[in-house]
Structures are given as structure tokens and as C-alpha cells.
MARKE-503430 format. One record per residue (C-alpha): x, y, z; residue in three letters; chain. Coordinates in nm, 4 decimals. Layout:
N
pt c1->X; c2->Y; c3->Z; residu->ALA; chaine->A .
...
END
This chain:
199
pt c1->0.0000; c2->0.0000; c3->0.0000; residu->UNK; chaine->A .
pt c1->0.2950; c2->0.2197; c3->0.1055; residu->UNK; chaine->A .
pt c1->0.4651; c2->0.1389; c3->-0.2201; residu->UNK; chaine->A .
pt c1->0.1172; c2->0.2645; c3->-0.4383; residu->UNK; chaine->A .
pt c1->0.1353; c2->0.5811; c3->-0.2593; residu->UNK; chaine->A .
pt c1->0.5036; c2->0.6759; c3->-0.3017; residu->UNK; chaine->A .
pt c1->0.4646; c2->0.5702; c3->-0.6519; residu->UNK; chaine->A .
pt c1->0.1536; c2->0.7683; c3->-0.7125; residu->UNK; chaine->A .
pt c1->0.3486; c2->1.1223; c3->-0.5726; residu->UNK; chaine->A .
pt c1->0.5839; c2->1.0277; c3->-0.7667; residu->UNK; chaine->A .
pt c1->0.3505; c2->1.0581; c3->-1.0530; residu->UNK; chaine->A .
pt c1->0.2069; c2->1.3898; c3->-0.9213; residu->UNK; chaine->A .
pt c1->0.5427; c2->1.5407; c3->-0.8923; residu->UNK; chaine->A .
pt c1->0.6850; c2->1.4483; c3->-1.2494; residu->UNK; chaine->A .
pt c1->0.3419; c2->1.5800; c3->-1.3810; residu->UNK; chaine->A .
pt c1->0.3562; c2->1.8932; c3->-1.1888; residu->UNK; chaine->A .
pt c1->0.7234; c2->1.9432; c3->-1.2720; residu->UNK; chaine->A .
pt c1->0.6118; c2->1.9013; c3->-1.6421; residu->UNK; chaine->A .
pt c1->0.3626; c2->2.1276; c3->-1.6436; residu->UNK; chaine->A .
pt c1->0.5970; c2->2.4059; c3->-1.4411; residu->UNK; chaine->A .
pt c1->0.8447; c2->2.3295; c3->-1.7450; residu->UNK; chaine->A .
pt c1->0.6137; c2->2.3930; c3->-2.0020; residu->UNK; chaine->A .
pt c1->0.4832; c2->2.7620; c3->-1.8625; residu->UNK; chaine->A .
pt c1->0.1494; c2->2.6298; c3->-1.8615; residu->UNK; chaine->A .
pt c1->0.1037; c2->2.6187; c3->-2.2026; residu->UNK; chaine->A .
pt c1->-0.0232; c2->2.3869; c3->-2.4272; residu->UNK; chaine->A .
pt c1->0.0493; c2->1.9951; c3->-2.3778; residu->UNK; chaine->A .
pt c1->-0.0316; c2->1.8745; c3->-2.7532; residu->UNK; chaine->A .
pt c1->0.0230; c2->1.9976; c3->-3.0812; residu->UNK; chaine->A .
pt c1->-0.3331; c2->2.0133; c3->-3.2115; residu->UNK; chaine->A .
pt c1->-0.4341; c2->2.2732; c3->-2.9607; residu->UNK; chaine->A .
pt c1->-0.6808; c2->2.0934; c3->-2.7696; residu->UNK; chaine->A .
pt c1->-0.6125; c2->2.0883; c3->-2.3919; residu->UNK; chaine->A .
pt c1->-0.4713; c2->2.3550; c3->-2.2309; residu->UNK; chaine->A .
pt c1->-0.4403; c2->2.4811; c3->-1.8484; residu->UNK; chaine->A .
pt c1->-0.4884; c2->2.7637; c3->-1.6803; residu->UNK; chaine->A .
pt c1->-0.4230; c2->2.8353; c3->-1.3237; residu->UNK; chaine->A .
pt c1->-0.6430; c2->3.0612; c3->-1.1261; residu->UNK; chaine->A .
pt c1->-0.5723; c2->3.1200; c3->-0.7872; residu->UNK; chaine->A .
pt c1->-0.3541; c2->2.8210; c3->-0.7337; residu->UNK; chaine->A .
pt c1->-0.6085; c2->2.5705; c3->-0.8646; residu->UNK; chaine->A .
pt c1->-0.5060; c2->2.4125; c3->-1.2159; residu->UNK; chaine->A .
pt c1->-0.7653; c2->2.3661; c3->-1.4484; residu->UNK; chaine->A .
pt c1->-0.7422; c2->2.1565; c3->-1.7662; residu->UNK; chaine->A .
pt c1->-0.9087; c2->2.3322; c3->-2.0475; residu->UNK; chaine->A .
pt c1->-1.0688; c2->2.0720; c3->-2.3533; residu->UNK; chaine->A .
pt c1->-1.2432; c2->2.0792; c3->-2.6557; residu->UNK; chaine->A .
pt c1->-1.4203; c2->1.7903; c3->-2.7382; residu->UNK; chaine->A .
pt c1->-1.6938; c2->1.7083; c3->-3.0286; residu->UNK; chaine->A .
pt c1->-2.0769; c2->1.7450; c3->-2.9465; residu->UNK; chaine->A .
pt c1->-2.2005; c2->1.3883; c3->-2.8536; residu->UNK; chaine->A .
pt c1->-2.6103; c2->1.3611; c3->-2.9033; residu->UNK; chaine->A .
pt c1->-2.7507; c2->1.1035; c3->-2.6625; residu->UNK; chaine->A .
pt c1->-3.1168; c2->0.9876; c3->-2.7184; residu->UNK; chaine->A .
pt c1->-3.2938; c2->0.7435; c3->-2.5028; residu->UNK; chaine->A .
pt c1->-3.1645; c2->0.4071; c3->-2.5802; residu->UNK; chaine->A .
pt c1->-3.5032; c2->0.2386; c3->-2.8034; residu->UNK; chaine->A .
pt c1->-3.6639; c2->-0.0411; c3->-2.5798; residu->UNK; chaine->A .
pt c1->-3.7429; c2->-0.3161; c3->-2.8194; residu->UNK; chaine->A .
pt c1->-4.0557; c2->-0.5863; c3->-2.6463; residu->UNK; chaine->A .
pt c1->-3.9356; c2->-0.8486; c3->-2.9247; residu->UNK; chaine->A .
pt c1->-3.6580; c2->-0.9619; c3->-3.1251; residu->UNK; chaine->A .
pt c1->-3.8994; c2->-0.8590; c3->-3.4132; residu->UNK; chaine->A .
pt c1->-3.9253; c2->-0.4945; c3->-3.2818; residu->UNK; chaine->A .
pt c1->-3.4982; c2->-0.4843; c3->-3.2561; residu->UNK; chaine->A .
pt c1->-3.4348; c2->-0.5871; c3->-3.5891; residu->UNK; chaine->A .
pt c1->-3.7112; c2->-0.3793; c3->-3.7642; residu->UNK; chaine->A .
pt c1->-3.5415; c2->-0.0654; c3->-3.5997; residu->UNK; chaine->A .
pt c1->-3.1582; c2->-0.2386; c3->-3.7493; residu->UNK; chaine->A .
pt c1->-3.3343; c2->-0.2968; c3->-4.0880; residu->UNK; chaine->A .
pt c1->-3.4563; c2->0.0905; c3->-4.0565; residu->UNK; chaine->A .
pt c1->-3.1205; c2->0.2319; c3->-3.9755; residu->UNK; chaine->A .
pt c1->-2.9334; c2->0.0391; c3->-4.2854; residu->UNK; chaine->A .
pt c1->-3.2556; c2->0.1828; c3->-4.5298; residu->UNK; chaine->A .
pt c1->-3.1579; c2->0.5061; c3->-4.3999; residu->UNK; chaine->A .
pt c1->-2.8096; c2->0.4492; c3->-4.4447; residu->UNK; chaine->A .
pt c1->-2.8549; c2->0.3367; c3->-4.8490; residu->UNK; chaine->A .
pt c1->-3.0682; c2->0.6291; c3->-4.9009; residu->UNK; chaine->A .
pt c1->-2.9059; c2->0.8889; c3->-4.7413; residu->UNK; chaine->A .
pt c1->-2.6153; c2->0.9914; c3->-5.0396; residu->UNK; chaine->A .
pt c1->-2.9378; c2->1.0229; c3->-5.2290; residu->UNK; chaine->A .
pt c1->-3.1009; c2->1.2389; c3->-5.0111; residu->UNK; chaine->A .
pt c1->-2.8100; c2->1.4846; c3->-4.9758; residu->UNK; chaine->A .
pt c1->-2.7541; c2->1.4356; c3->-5.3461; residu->UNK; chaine->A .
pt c1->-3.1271; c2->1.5894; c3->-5.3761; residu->UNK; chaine->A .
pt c1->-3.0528; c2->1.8765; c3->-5.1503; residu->UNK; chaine->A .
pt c1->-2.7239; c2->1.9845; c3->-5.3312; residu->UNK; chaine->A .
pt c1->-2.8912; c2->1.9594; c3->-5.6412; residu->UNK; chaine->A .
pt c1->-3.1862; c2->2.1208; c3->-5.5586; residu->UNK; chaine->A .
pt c1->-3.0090; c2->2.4198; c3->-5.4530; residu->UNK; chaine->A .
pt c1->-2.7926; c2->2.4454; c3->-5.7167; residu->UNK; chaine->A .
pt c1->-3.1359; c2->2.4380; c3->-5.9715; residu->UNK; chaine->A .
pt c1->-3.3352; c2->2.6826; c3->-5.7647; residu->UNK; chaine->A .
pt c1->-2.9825; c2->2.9206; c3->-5.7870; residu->UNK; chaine->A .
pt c1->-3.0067; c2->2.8812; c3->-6.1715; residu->UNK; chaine->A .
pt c1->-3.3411; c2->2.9119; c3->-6.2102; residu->UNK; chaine->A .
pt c1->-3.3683; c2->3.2674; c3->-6.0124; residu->UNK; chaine->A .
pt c1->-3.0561; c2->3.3900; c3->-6.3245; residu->UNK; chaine->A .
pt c1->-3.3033; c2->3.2918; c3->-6.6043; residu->UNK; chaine->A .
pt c1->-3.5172; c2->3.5335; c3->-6.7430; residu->UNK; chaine->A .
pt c1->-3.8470; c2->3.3746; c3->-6.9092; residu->UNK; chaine->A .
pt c1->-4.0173; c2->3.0634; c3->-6.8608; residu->UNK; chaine->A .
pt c1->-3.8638; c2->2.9375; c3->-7.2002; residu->UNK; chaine->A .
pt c1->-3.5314; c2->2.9313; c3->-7.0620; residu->UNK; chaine->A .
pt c1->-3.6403; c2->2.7609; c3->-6.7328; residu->UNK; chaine->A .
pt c1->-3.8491; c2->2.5442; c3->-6.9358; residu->UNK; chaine->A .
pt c1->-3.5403; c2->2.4200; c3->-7.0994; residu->UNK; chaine->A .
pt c1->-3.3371; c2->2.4098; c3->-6.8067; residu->UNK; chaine->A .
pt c1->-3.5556; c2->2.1891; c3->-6.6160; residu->UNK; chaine->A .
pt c1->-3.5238; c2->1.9221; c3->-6.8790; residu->UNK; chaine->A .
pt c1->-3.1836; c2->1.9367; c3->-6.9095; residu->UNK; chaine->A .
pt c1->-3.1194; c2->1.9124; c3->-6.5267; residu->UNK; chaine->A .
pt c1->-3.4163; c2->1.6138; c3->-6.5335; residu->UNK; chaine->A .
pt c1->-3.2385; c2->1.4115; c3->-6.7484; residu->UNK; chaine->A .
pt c1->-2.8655; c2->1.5159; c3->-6.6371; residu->UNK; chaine->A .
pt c1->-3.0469; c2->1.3676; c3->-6.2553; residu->UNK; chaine->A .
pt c1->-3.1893; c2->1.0806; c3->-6.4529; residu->UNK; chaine->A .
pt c1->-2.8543; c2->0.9509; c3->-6.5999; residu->UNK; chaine->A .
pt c1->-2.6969; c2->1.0082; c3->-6.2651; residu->UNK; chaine->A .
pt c1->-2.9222; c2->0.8728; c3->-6.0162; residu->UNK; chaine->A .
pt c1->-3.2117; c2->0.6526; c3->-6.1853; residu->UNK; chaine->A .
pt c1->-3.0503; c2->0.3031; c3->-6.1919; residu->UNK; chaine->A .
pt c1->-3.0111; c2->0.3483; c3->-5.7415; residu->UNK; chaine->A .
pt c1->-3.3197; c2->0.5133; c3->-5.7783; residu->UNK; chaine->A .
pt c1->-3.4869; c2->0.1499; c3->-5.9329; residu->UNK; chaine->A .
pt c1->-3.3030; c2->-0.0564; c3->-5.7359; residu->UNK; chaine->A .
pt c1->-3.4672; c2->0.0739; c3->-5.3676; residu->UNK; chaine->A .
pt c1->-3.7759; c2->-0.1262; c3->-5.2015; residu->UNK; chaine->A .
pt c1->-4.0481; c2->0.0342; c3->-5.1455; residu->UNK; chaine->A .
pt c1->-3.9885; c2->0.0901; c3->-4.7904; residu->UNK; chaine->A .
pt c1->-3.7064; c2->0.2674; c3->-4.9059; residu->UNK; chaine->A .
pt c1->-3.8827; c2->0.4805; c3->-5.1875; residu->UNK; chaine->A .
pt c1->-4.0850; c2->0.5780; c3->-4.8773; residu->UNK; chaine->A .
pt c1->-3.8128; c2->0.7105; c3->-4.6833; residu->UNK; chaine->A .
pt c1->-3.6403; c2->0.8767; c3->-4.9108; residu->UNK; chaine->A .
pt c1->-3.9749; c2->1.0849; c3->-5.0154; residu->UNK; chaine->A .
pt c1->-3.9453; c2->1.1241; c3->-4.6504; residu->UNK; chaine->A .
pt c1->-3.6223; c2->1.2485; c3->-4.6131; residu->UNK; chaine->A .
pt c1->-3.6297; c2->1.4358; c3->-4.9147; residu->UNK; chaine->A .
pt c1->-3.8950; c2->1.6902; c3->-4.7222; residu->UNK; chaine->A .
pt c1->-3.6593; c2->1.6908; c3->-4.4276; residu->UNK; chaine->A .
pt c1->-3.3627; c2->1.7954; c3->-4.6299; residu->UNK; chaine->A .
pt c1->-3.5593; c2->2.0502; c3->-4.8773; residu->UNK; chaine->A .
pt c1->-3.8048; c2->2.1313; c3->-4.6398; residu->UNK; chaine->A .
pt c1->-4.1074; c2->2.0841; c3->-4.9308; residu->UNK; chaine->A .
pt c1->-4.3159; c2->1.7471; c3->-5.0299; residu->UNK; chaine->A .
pt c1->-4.1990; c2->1.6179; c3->-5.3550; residu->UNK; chaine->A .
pt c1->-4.5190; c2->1.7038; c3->-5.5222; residu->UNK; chaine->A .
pt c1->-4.4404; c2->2.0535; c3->-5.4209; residu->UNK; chaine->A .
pt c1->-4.1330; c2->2.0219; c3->-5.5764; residu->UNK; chaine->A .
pt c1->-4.2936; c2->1.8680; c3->-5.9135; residu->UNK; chaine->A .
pt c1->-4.5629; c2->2.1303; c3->-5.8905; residu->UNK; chaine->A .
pt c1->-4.2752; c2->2.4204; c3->-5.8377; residu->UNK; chaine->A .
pt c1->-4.0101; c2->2.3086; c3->-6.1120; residu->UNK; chaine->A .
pt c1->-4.2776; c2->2.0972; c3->-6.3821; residu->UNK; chaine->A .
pt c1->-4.6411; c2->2.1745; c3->-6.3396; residu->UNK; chaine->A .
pt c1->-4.9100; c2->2.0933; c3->-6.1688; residu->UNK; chaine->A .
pt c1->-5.0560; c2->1.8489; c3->-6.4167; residu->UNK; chaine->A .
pt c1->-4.7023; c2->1.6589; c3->-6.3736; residu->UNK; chaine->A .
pt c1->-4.7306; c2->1.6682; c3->-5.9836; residu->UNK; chaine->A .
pt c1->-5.1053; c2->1.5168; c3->-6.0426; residu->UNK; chaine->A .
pt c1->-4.9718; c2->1.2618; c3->-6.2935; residu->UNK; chaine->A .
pt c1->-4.7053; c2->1.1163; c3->-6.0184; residu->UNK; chaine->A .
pt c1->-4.8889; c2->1.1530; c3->-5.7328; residu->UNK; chaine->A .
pt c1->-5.0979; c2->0.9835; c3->-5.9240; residu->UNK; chaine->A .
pt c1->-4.8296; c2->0.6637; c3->-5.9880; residu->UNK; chaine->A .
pt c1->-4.7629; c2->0.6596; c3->-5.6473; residu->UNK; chaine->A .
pt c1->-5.0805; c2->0.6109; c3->-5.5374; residu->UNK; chaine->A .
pt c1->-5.1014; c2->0.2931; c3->-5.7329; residu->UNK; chaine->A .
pt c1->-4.7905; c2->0.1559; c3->-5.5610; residu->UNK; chaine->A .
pt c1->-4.9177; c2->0.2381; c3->-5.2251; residu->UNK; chaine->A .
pt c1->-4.6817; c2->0.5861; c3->-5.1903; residu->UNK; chaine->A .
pt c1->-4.7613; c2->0.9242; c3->-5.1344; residu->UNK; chaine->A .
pt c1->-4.5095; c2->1.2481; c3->-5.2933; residu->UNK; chaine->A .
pt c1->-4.7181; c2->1.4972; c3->-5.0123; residu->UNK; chaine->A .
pt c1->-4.5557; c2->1.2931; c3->-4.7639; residu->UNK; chaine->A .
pt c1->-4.4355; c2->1.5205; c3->-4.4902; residu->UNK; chaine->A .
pt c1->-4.1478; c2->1.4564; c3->-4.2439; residu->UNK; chaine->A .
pt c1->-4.2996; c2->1.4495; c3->-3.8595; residu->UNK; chaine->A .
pt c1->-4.0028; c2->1.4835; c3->-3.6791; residu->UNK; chaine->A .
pt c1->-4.1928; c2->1.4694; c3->-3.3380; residu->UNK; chaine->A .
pt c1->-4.4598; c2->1.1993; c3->-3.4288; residu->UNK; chaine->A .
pt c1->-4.4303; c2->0.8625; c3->-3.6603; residu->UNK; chaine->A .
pt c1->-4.0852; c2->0.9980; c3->-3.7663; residu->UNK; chaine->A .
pt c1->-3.9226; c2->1.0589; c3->-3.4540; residu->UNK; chaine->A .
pt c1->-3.6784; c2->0.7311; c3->-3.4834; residu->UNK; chaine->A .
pt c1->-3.6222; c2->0.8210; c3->-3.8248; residu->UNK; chaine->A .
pt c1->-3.4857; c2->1.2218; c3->-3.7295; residu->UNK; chaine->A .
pt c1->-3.3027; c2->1.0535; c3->-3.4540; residu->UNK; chaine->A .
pt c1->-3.0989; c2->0.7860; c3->-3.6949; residu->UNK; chaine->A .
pt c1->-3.0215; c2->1.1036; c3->-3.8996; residu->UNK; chaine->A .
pt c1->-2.8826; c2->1.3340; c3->-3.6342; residu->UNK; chaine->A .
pt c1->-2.6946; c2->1.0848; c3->-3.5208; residu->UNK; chaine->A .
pt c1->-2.5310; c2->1.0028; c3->-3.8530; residu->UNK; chaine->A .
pt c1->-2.5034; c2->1.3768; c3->-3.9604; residu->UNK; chaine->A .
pt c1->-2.2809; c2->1.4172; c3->-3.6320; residu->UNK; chaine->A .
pt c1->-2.0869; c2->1.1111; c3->-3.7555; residu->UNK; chaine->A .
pt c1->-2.1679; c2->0.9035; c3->-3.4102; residu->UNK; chaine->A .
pt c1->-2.3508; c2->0.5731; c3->-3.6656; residu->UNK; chaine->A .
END
């Protein structure tokens, strides 16, 4: 027990000598943890990255825990496609506020369409349904409109009607809104969690 204690002033006393021999001034290169000593007391100044904690889910069944597992990895394939939307959208509203008449914008949209088409369409056929879903979904939580408002805004309405429409037949709906606080709580929750890299 004796030998624990000498060993751990020991400790203290190299530490303390280190610290006199570095003028209080930073300990690493990267500018992370500094001290400061106010009134005799050291303190040990850090910057660390914002961790989000949400309640851990409580699962009643095995069935319950991997449905939430299969929801996180649907997230995670549609995600590049959801930020792919928001980038693009921006950069098309951008353009379209520079054009002048609705010839120009008429043309415009088609060429982005099909420029988003060649891109995008063969992940775009390859999701489930459950994953169409999401991603209509997600897209109004990136964009902050439906995508029929988005057909209706850049096409027409007639187009918006037409594909709302289509997915009606195939059990979706484009005025799909995001409800962060209601049916689509676990769903913001997966996302904030991988926006701040922590899944």
C-alpha cells in the first residue's frame, strides 16, 4: 500500500514538474487541452466534439430490434441520395432565379431532369419500397417541401397530379411530410446521429 502511494506522488510530482516546465502552455500539438491556473487551482481546459444522446429504443421483441436495425441500414442506403437531392436542388433553384423567361427555365428543367436521370435513376430502381418511402421522406426533411411541391414548383401541376398519381397505385404518397416529433421521430433521430458522424 505504502509502495502505491510513493509511486503515485511520484507521478504527481513528475506531472507537476512538467507542467511548471512547459509555462502552462499547451500539452499537444493540435491545440486541444490547455491549463490555466487561477488562484492556485489548475484547471485543464478541452475541446471535445458534441455527442447527441437519445434514449436508448426499448425493443418488447426480437422482431421490434431488428425492424429498428433494418430501418437504420434503409436510412443508411438512401441517405447519399437524399443529400444528393438537396445539393442539387439548390444548385437548380440558384439557376433558375438567373433565367429570365419561362422558355429558358423550361429548358433548363429538362436538361437538369435528365442530367439527374442519368446520374441517379438506376439506385433510384433498385430501392424497395420501404425505401422509396423514406427517401420521399427524407427528401422533405432535407428541402423542407413534399416532392409534389417540388414537381408542382419546377414541372407543373398536371405533372405533380400525374405522379402523385403513380404513387398512389404503388401504395406511396409524394405529399408525404417529415414528422419529426410523431411517426418519424426514430427516423430524425438515426439522422442526427449520422449527420454528427456518431452511426
Amino acid at each position: 500500500m505504502k509502495k502505491r502511494i510513493s509511486i503515485f506522488f511520484v507521478f504527481c510530482f513528475l506531472f507537476a514538474f512538467m507542467i511548471k516546465a512547459q509555462d502552462y502552455s499547451e500539452l499537444t500539438n493540435e491545440n486541444v487541452f490547455h491549463i490555466v491556473v487561477i488562484e492556485g487551482d489548475t484547471i485543464y481546459i478541452s475541446s471535445i466534439d458534441e455527442v447527441i444522446i437519445f434514449p436508448k429504443p426499448k425493443f418488447n421483441s426480437k422482431r421490434q430490434w431488428r425492424k429498428y436495425y433494418r430501418l437504420i441500414k434503409h436510412i443508411k442506403k438512401v441517405y447519399p441520395l437524399v443529400k444528393a437531392a438537396g445539393e442539387k436542388y439548390d444548385s437548380i433553384s440558384a439557376k433558375m432565379m438567373s433565367l429570365s423567361t419561362e422558355k429558358q427555365k423550361r429548358i433548363y428543367i429538362k436538361l437538369a431532369e435528365k442530367e439527374i436521370m442519368e446520374e441517379y435513376e438506376d439506385d433510384i430502381r433498385n430501392l424497395t419500397i420501404t425505401q422509396g418511402r423514406i427517401l420521399l421522406k427524407l427528401i422533405d426533411r432535407e428541402i423542407g417541401e413534399t416532392s409534389y411541391d417540388l414537381l408542382k414548383e419546377l414541372k407543373s401541376s398536371f405533372t405533380a397530379f400525374f405522379w402523385q398519381t403513380i404513387a398512389r397505385i404503388f401504395g406511396q404518397n409524394l405529399k408525404s411530410e417529415f414528422d419529426a416529433e410523431g411517426e418519424d421521430r426514430l427516423i430524425n433521430e438515426i439522422m442526427i446521429l449520422m449527420e454528427n458522424g456518431q452511426l
